[in-house]
C-alpha positions as CSV (number, residue, x, y, z in Angstrom):
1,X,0.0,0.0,0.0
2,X,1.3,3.4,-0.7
3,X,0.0,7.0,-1.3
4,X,0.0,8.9,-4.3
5,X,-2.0,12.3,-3.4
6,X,-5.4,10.7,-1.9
7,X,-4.7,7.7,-4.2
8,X,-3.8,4.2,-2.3
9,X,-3.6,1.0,-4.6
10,X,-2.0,-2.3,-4.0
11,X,0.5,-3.8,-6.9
12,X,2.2,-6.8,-7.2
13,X,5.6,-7.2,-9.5
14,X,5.5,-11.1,-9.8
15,X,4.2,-10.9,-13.6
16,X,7.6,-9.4,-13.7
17,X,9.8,-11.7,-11.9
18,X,10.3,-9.5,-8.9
19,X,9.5,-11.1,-6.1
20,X,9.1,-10.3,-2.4
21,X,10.0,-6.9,-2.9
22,X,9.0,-4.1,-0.5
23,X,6.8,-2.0,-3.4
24,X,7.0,1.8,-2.3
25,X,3.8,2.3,-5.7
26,X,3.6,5.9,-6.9
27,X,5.1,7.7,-3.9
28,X,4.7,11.9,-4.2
29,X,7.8,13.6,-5.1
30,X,8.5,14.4,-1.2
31,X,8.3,11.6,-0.2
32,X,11.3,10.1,-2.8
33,X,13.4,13.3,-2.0
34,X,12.9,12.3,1.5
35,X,14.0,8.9,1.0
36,X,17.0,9.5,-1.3
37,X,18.8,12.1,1.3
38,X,17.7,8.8,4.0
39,X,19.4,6.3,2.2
40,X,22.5,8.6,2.0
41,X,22.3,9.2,-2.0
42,X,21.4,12.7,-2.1
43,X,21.6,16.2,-0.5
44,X,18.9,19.3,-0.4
45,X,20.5,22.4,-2.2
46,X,20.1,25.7,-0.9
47,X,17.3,25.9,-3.4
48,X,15.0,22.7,-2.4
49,X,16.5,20.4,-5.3
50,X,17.5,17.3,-4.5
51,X,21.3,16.8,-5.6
52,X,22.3,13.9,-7.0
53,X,25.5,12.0,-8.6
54,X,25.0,9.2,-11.2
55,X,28.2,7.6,-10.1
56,X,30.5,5.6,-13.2
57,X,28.1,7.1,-16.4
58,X,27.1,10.5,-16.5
59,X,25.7,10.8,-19.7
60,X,24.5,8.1,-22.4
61,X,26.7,5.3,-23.6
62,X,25.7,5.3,-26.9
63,X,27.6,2.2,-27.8
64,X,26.1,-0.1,-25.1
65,X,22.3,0.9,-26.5
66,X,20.5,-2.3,-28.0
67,X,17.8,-3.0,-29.7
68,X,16.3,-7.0,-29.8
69,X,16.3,-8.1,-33.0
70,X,13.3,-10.7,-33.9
71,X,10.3,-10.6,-36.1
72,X,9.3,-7.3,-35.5
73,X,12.0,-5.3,-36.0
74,X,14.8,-7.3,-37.9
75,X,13.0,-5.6,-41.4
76,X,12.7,-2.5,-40.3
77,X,15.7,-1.0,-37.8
78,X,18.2,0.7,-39.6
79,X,21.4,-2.1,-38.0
80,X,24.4,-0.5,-37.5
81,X,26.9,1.2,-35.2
82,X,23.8,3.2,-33.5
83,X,20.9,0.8,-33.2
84,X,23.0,-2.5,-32.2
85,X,21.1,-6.3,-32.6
86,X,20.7,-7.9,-29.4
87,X,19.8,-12.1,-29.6
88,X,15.7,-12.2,-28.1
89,X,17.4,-15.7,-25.7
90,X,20.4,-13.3,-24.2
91,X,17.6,-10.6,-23.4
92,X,15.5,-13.1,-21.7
93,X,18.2,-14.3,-19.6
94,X,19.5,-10.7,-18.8
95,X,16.3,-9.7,-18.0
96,X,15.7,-12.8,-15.6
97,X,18.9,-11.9,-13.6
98,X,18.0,-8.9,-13.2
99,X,14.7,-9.3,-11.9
100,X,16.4,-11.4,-9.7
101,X,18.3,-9.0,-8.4
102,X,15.7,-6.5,-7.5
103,X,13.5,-9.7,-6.0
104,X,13.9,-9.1,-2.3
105,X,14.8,-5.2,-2.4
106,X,12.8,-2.3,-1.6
107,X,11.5,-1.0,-5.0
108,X,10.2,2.2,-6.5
109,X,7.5,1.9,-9.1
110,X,5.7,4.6,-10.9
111,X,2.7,4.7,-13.8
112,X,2.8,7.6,-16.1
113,X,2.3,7.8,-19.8
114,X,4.1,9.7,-22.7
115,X,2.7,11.7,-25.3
116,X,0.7,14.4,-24.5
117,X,-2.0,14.1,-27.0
118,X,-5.2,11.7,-26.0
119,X,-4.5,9.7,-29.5
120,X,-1.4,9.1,-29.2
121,X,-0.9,8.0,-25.3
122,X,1.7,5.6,-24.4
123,X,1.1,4.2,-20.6
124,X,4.1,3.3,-19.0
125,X,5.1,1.4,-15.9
126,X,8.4,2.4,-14.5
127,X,10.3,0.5,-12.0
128,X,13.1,1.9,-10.6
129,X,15.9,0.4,-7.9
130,X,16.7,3.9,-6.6
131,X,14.1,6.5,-4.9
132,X,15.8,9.4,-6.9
133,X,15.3,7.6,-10.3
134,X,11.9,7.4,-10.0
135,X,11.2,10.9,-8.8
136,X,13.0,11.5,-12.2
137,X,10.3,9.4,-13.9
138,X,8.1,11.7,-11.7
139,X,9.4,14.4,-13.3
140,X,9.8,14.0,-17.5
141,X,7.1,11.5,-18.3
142,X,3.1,13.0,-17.9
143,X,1.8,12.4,-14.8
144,X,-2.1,10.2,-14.6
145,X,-4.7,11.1,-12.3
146,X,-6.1,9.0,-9.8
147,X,-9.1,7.9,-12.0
148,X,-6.4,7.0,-14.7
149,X,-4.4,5.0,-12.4
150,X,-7.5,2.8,-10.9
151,X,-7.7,0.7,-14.3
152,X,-3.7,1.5,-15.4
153,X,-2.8,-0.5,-18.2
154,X,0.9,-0.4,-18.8
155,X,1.7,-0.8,-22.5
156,X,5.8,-0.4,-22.4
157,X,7.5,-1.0,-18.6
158,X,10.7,0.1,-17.9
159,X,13.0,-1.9,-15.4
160,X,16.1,0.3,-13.8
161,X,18.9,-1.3,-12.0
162,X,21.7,0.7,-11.6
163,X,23.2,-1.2,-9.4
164,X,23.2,-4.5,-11.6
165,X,26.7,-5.7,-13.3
166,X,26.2,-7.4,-16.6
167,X,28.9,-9.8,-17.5
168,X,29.4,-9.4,-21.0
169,X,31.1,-12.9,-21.8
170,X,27.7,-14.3,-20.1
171,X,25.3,-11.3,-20.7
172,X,26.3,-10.2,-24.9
173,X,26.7,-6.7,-23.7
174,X,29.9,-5.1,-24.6
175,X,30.7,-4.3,-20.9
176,X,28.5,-4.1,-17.7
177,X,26.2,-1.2,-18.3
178,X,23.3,-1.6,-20.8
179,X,20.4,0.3,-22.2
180,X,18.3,-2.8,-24.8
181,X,15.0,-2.2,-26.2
182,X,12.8,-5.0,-26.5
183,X,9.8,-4.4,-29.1
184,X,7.8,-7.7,-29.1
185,X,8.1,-7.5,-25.2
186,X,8.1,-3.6,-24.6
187,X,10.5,-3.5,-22.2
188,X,13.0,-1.5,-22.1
189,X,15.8,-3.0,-19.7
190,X,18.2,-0.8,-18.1
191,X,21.4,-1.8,-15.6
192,X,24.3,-0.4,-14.6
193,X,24.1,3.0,-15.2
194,X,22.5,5.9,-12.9
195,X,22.9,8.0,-15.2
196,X,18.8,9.1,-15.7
197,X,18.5,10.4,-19.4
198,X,19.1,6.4,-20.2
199,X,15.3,5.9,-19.1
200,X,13.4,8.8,-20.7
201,X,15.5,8.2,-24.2
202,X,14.4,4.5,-23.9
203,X,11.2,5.6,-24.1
204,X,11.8,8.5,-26.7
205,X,13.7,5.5,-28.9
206,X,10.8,3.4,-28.8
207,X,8.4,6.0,-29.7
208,X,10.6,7.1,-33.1
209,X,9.9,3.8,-34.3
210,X,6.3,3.2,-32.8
211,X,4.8,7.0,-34.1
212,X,6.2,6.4,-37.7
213,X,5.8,2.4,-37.9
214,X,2.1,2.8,-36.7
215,X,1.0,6.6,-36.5
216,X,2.1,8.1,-39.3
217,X,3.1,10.7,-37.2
218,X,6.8,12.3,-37.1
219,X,8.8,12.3,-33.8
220,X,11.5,15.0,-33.3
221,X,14.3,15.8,-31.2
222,X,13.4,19.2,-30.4
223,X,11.9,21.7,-28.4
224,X,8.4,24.0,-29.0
225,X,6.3,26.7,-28.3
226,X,3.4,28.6,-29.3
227,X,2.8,32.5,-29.3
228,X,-0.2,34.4,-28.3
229,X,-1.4,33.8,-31.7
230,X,-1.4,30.4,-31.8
231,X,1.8,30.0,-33.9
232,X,3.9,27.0,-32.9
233,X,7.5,27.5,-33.7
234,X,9.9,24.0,-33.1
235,X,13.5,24.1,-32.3
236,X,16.0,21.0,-33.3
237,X,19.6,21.3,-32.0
238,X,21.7,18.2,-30.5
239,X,22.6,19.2,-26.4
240,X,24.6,22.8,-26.2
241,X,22.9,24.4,-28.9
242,X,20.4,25.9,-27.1
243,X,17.3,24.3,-27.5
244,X,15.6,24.5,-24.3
245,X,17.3,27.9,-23.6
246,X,15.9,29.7,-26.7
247,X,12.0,27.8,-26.5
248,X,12.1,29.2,-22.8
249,X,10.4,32.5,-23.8
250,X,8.7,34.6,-21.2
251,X,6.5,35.9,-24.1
252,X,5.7,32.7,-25.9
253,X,3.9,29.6,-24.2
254,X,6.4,26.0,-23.8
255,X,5.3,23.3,-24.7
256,X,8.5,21.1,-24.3
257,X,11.8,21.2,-24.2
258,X,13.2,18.3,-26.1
259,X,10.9,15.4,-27.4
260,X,7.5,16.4,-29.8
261,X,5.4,14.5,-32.3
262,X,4.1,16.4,-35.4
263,X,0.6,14.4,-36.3
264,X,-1.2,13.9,-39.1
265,X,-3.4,16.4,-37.9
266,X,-0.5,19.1,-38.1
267,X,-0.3,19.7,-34.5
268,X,2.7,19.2,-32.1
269,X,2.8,17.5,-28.8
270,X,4.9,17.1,-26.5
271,X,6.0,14.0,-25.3
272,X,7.2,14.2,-21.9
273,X,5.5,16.1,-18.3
274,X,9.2,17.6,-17.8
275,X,12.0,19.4,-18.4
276,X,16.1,17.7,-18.4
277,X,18.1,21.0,-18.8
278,X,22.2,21.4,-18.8
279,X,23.2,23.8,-16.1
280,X,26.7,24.6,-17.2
281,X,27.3,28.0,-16.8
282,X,23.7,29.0,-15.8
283,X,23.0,32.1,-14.3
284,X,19.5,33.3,-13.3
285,X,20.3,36.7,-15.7
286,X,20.6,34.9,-19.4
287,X,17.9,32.0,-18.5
288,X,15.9,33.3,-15.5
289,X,13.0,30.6,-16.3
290,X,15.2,27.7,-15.8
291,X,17.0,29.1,-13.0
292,X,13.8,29.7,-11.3
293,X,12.6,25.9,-12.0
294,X,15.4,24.5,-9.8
295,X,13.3,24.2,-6.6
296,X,12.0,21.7,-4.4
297,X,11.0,19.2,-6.8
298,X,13.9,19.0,-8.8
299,X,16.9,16.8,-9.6
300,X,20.4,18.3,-10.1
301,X,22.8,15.8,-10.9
302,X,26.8,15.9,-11.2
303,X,26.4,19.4,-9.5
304,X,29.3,20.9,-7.0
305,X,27.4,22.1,-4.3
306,X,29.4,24.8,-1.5
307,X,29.1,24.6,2.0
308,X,25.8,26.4,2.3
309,X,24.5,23.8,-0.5
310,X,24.9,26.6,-2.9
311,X,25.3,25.3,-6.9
312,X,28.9,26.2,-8.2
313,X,27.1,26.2,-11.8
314,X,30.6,26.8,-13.7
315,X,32.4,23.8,-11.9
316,X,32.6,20.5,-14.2
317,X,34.7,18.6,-12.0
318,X,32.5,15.8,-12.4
319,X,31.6,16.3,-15.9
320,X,30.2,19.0,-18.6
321,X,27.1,17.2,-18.5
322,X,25.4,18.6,-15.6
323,X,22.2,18.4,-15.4
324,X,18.7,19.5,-13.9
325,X,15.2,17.4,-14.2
326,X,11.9,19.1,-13.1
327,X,8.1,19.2,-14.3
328,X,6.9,21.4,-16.3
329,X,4.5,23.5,-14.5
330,X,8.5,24.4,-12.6
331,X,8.3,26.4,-15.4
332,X,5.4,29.9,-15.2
333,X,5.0,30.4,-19.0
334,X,3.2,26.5,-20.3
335,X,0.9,25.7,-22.7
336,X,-1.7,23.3,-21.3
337,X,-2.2,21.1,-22.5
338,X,1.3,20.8,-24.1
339,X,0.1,20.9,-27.9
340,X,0.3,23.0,-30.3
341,X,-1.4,24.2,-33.6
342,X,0.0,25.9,-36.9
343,X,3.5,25.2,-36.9
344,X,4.9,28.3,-38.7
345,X,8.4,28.0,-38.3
346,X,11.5,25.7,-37.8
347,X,14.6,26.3,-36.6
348,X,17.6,23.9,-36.7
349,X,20.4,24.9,-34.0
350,X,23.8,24.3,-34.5
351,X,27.1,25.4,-32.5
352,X,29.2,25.9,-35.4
353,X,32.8,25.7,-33.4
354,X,34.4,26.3,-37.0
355,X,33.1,30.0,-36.9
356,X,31.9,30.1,-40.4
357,X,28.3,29.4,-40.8
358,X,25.9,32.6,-40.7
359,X,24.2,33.1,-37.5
360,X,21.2,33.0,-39.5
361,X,19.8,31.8,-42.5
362,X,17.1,30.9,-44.3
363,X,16.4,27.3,-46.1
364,X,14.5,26.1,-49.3
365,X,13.2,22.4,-48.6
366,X,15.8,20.4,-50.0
367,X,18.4,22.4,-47.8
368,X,16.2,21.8,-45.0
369,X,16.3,18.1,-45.8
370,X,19.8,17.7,-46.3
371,X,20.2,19.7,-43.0
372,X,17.9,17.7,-41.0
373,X,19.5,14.2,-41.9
374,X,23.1,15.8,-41.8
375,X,22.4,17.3,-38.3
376,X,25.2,19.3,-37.9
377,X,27.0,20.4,-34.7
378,X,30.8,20.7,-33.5
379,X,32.7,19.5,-30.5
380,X,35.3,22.1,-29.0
381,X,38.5,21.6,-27.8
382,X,38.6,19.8,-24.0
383,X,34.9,18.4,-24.3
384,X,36.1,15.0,-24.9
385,X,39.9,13.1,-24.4
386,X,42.5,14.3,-27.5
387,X,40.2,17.3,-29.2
388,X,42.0,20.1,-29.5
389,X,40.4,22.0,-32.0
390,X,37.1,22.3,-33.5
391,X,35.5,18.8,-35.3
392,X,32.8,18.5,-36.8
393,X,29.9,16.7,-34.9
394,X,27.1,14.7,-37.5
395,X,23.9,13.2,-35.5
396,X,21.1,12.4,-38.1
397,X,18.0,14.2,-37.8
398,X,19.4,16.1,-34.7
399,X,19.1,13.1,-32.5
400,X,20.9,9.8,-34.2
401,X,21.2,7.4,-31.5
402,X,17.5,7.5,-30.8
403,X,16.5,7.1,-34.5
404,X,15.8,3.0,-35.2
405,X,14.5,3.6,-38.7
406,X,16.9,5.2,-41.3
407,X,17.5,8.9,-41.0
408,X,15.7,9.6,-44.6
409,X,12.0,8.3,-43.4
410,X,12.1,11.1,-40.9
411,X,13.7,13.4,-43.2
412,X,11.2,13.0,-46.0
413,X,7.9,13.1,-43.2
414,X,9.4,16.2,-42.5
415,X,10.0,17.2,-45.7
416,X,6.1,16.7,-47.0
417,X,4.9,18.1,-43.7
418,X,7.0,21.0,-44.2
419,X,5.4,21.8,-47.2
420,X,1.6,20.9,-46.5
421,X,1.9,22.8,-43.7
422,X,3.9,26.0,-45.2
423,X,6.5,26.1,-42.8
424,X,9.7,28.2,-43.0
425,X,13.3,26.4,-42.1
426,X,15.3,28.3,-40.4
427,X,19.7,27.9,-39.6
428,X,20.7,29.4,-36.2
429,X,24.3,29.4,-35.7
430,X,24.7,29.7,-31.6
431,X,28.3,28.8,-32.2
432,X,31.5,31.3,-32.9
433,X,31.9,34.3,-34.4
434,X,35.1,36.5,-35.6
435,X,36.9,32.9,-36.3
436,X,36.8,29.7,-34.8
437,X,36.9,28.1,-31.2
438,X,39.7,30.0,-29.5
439,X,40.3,32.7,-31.8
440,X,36.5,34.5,-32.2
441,X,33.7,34.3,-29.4
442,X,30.4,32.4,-28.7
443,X,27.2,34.3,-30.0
444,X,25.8,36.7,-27.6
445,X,22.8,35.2,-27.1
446,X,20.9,38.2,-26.9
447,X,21.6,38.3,-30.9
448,X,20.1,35.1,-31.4
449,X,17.2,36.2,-29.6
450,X,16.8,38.9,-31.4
451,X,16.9,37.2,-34.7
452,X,14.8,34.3,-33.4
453,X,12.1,37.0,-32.5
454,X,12.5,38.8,-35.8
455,X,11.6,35.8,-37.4
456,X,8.5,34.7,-35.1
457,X,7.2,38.7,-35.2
458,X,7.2,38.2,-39.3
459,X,10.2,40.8,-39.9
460,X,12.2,38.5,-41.7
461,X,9.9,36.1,-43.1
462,X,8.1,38.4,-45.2
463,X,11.3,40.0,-46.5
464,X,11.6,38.7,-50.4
465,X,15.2,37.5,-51.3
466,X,16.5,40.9,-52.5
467,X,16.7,41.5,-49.0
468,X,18.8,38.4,-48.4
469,X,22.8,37.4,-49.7
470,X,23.1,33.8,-50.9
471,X,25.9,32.4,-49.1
472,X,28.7,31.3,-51.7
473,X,29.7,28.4,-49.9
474,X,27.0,26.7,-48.0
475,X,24.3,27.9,-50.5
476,X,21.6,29.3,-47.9
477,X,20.4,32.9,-47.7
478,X,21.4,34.7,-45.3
479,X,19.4,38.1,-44.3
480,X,21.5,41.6,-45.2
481,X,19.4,42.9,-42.1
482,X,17.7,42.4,-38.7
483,X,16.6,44.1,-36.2
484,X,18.4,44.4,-32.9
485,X,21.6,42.8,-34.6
486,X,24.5,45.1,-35.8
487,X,25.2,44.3,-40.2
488,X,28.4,43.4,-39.2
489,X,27.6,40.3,-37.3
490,X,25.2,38.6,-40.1
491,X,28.1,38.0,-42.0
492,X,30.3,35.6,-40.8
493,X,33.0,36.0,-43.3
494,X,32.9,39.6,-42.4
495,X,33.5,39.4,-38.7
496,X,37.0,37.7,-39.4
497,X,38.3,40.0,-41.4
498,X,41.0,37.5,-42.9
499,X,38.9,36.5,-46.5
500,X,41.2,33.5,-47.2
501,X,41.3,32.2,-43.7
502,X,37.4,32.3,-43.4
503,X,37.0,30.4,-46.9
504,X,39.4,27.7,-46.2
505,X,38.1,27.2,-43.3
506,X,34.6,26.7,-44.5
507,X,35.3,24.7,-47.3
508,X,37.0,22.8,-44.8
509,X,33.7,22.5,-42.9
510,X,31.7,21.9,-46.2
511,X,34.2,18.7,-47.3
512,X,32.8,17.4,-43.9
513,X,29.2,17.4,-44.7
514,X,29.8,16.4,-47.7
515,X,32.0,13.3,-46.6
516,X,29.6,12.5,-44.0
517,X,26.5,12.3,-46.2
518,X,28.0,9.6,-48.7
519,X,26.8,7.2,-46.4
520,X,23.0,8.8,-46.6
521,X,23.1,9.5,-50.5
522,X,22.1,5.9,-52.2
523,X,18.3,6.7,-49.8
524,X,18.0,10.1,-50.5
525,X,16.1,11.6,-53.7
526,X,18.4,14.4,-55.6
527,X,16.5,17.2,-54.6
528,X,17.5,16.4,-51.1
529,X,21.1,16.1,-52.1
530,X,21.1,18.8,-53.9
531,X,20.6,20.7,-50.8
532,X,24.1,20.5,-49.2
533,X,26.7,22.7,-50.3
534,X,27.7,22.8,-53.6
535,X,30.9,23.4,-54.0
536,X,34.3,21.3,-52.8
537,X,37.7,21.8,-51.5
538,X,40.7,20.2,-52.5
C-alpha cells in the first residue's frame, strides 16, 4: 500500500519476476526526495532540489544501447553502429537476472504515460531500484490522475537497475552497463548505469519507431512553443545548442523542451511532463526561467554544491554534463495542455565551433532536408579526451542514436509536412563568431534572440530574397538585415576580417558534410542532395 495524493492501490511485481520486494507504488515527489537524502544518495541544495550524482556514467553510452532483434523489428531497424542487434534468448536471460536482483529489495515503481495528445498515449510502468530515479520518472514523463491510475494498463515498462553488473562474456553486452530495447516484449531493460536520461531516451527511442511504424506521425528531437497567436515554432539542436534555452520565452507559451510528435493532424505534442536542462554556466540573468525551476521538486545531478549547499554552476569537476530534471509547471509560461497548432516555423540549431556558418539563414526544402539528416554540430577543444580543435559533430535528424528507422524516413515526413503545412526552415548558428573556437567568441545570445524573435514577429519572413545574400559556400540565404543585430555580425566572413582564412576554413567544414552524407546519398532523392553545399575543396 502506498499513497499517491489521496490515491492508495496495491501492486504486485510477480508478472515481472520480482519477487518479495517491498513495493514503495507511486510515492509523491516528497516523499522520494525524502528517501534518497535517508538512504544517504542525495543532499537538499540551498534551493529545495535534491542533488544527485549518477556515479560511473554520467551521460548516455551510446555504444552499449541495443535493440532485440526478432520478427518485428529485424526488417525494419536501420542495424548498424547506433541501433546495435541484441539475440531475443540473451535478453531473456539478462532480463531474468536482473529481476532477480531487485527480488527481495525495496523497489520504486511509478505509472505515467508519454505523449501528450489523448491519440497518441503511451502508458508506461516504470520500476526503478533507486528512490531518486523514480522521482526522475516523476518528473519527465506526464503524470495520470487517480481515475487514470484505478484501471492502469501499462503498455511499455521500464526496469532500472543501476546497481546490476552485466557480464558481457555471459550477458552479450559489450561491458557491464546496458540500455536494450525490446519491441515484441516492450521493455525497455536498463542496468548499470544511474545516469537518468538512459530511461526517458528509452522511451523516446521506442516512440521514433512506434509514431512512424504505426501513427504516421513524425517524432522530433526538439523543443516547441506557441505564441499568443497560436503559432507554434519547433527548435531542433543536439545538447549545447540551445534548444531549451531559446523555447524558454517569457512571451511565448512552452510546450517542451526536447521530445515532440508532429501528427497527421499538423499539431505538435509534447511528449514528456518535464524538463532535463544542462546547467553549465547557468545564471538566473541569461535563463531566468530555468533558473527559477530548480526548486523543491527538482533533480540536479553531477552538480558541485558549496558549503551552504549553494550550486557552483561553472564547476565541471565531475563532468560538462550537468544536469537539472523538473516538471513542467517548474516552469510559469506553459501551454496546457502541451500541444500546439499551426506550426509556422522551424529552426535547426547548431554550435558551429568552425566559426563560419551565418548566425542565420534561411532554407528552401531540399536544404532543410539535407540539414535535418546531416544534423550538424561541432565539438570544442577539452569536451572530450584528445580534441584540441574544433571537429565537426554529424547526429542524423538532430538526435541519431534515438532514431531506429533510417535517417531519410524522418527526413522526407518532415520534408512533405513542411510543405503541406507552409513552414519556413530556419539555420541558427549559436556557435563562434570572428573565427573559430579560441580565436572568435560564442554568440551573444541576446543576438540570437533577437533574430529568433525577428523571425517569429514576421520581420524576416516576409522579406523577399533581395533582402537576403546567398551564401557562396554553403548555399543558404542569409538576411543583409535584422533588427536588434548590428550588419556586421550577419556576415560571418565579415566578422574575421582575414577572406582567405574564413574560406578555407569553410570549405574545410563543407568537405565534412559532404563526406559524412555519402553514407546517406544511395536513400535520398536528388533534390534532397542537392541541398548541401555545392561546392568542394581540394
Amino acid at each position: 500500500m502506498s499513497n499517491y495524493g489521496q490515491f492508495t492501490k496495491t501492486i504486485s511485481l510477480d508478472q515481472y519476476g520480482i519477487t518479495n520486494a517491498k513495493i514503495n507504488y507511486q510515492l509523491p515527489p516528497d516523499d522520494l526526495h525524502g528517501k534518497s537524502i535517508d538512504k544517504g544518495i542525495g543532499v537538499e541544495a540551498s534551493s529545495g532540489a535534491l542533488a544527485v550524482n549518477t556515479g560511473e556514467f554520467t551521460g548516455r553510452s551510446p555504444k552499449d544501447r541495443f535493440i532485440v532483434k526478432d520478427s518485428v523489428t529485424q526488417d525494419r531497424i536501420w542495424w548498424g553502429d547506433i541501433n546495435i542487434p541484441f539475440e531475443p534468448e540473451k535478453f531473456d536471460k539478462l532480463y531474468r537476472k536482473v529481476t532477480e536482483y531487485l527480488s527481495g529489495k525495496e523497489v520504486f515503481v511509478r505509472d505515467s504515460y508519454a505523449c501528450a495528445d489523448e491519440n497518441y498515449k503511451l502508458n508506461i510502468r516504470v520500476i526503478n531500484e533507486y528512490p531518486w530515479s523514480n522521482q526522475f520518472a516523476y518528473n519527465m514523463f506526464l503524470r495520470p490522475t487517480d481515475e487514470d491510475l484505478e484501471n492502469f494498463d501499462p503498455e511499455w515498462t521500464v526496469v532500472n537497475a543501476p546497481g546490476f553488473l552485466a557480464e558481457p562474456d555471459e550477458d552479450g553486452t559489450r561491458q557491464h552497463n546496458f540500455a536494450i530495447l525490446n519491441f515484441t516484449k516492450k521493455i525497455a531493460l536498463i542496468g548499470g548505469t544511474g545516469y537518468t536520461g538512459e530511461i526517458k531516451k528509452g522511451i523516446f527511442s521506442a516512440l521514433n519507431f512506434i509514431l512512424p511504424v504505426y501513427k504516421n506521425t513524425l517524432p522530433m528531437h526538439c523543443s516547441a512553443n506557441v505564441g499568443k497567436d497560436g503559432d507554434t515554432a519547433v527548435f531542433f539542436g543536439l545538447s549545447g545548442t540551445g534548444k531549451t534555452t531559446l523555447s524558454t520565452d517569457p512571451n511565448r507559451s512552452l510546450i517542451g523542451d526536447d521530445e515532440h510528435g508532429w501528427t497527421k493532424e499538423n499539431t505538435i505534442f509534447n511528449f514528456e511532463g518535464g524538463c532535463y536542462a544542462k546547467v553549465i554556466n547557468l545564471s538566473r540573468d541569461n535563463e531566468p526561467e530555468i533558473y527559477d525551476a530548480i526548486k523543491k521538486g527538482a533533480i540536479l545531478e553531477n552538480v558541485i554544491l558549496n558549503k551552504d549547499g549553494q550550486v557552483d554552476f561553472e564547476n565541471t569537476s565531475i563532468t560538462q554534463n550537468t544536469r537539472v530534471s523538473y516538471p513542467i509547471h517548474h516552469i510559469e509560461n506553459i501551454q496546457v495542455p502541451s500541444i500546439g497548432k499551426n506550426p509556422k516555423n522551424i529552426f535547426f540549431l547548431t554550435a558551429d565551433a568552425f566559426g563560419v556558418i551565418p548566425p542565420i539563414s534561411k532554407l528552401t526544402p531540399s536544404q532543410a532536408a539535407y540539414h535535418f539528416i546531416s544534423g550538424y554540430t561541432a565539438k570544442v577543444a577539452g569536451t572530450e579526451a584528445g580534441v584540441v580543435e574544433p571537429v565537426p559533430s554529424f547526429s542524423a535528424c538532430f538526435g541519431a542514436p534515438f532514431m531506429p528507422l533510417h535517417p531519410s524516413e524522418y527526413a522526407e515526413m518532415l520534408s512533405q509536412k513542411m510543405i503541406e503545412a507552409g513552414v519556413n526552415v530556419w539555420l541558427i548558428n549559436t556557435g563562434w563568431t570572428g573565427g573559430p573556437y579560441g580565436v572568435g567568441t560564442r554568440m551573444k545570445l541576446k543576438y540570437t534572440r533577437a533574430m529568433i524573435n525577428a523571425v517569429l514577429n514576421g520581420d524576416l519572413g516576409l522579406y523577399n530574397y533581395d533582402d537576403y545574400h546567398i551564401h557562396s559556400v554553403f548555399g543558404v540565404a542569409q538576411p543583409r538585415t535584422c533588427p536588434g543585430v548590428p550588419t556586421s555580425v550577419l556576415s560571418p566572413r565579415a566578422t574575421w576580417n582575414n577572406d582567405e582564412a574564413y574560406y578555407t576554413t569553410a570549405f574545410k567544414l563543407t568537405n565534412a558534410f559532404r563526406e559524412n552524407f555519402k553514407k546517406f546519398e544511395m536513400h535520398c532523392s536528388e533534390e534532397i542532395r542537392r541541398g548541401g553545399p555545392q561546392r568542394y575543396a581540394f
